[in-house]
FIKOLZA-1660 file (N, C-alpha, C; in steps of 0.1 Angstrom, whole numbers, plus 5000, padded with zeros to 4 digits):
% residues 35
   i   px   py   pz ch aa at
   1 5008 4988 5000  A  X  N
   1 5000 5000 5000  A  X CA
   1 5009 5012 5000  A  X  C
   2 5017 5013 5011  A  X  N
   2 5027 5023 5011  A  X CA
   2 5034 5024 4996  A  X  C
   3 5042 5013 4991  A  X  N
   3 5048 5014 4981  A  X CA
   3 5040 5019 4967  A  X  C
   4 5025 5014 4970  A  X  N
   4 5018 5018 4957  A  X CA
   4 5016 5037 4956  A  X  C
   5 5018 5040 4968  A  X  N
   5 5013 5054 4975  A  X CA
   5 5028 5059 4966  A  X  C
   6 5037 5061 4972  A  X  N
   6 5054 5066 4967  A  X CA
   6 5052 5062 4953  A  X  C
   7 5050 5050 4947  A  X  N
   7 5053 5053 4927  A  X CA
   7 5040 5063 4926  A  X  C
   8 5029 5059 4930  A  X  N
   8 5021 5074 4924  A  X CA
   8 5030 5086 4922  A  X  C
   9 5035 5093 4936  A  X  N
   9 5032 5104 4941  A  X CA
   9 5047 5106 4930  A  X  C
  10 5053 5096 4931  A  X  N
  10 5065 5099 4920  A  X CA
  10 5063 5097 4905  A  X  C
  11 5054 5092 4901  A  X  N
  11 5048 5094 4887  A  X CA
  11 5041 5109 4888  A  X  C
  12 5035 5115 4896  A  X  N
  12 5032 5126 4899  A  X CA
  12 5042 5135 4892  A  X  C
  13 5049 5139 4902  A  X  N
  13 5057 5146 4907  A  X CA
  13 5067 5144 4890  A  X  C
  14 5075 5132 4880  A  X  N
  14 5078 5136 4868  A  X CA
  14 5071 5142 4861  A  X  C
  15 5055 5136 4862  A  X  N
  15 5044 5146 4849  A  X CA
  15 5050 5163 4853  A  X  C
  16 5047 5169 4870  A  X  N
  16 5046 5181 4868  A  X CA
  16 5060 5186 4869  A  X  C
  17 5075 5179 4868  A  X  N
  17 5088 5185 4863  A  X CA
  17 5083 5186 4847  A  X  C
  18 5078 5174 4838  A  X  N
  18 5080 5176 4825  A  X CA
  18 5068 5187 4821  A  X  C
  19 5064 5192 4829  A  X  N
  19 5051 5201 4827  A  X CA
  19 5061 5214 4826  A  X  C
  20 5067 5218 4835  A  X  N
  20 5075 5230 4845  A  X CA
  20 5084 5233 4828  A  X  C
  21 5091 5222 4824  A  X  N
  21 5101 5227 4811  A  X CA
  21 5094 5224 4796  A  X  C
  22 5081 5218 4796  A  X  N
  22 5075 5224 4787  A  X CA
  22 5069 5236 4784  A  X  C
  23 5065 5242 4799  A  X  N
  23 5060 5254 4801  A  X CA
  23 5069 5266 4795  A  X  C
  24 5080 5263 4804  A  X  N
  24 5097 5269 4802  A  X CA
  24 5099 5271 4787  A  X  C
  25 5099 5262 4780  A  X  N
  25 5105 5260 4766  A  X CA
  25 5097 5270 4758  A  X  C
  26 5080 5271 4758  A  X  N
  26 5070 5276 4754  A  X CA
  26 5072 5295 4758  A  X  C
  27 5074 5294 4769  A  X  N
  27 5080 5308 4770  A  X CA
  27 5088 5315 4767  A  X  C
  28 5102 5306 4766  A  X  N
  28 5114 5311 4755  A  X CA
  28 5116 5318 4745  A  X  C
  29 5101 5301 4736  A  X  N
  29 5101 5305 4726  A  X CA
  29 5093 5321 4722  A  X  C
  30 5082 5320 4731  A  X  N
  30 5073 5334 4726  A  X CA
  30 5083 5349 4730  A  X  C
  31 5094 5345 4737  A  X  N
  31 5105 5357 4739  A  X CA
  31 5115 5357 4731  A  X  C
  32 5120 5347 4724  A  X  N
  32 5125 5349 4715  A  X CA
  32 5118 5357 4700  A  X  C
  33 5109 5345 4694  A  X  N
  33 5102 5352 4687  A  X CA
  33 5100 5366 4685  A  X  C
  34 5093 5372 4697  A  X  N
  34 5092 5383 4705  A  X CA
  34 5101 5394 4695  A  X  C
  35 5112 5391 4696  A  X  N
  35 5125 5402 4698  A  X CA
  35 5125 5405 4683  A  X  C
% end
């Protein structure tokens, strides 16, 4: 139970890193563009 609890919260927790530098990436770009 515990163990099923920790791979969630750690499958979690990569979605919202790979979320954080897609976000990142997307704002770059619209500042690059930007210029």
């Amino acid at each position: 139970m515990v163990m099923e609890y920790f791979y969630g919260t750690e499958i979690h927790m990569l979605g919202l890193f790979v979320e954080i530098i897609l976000f990142t990436s997307i704002i770059l770009l619209i500042k690059r563009n930007g210029k």
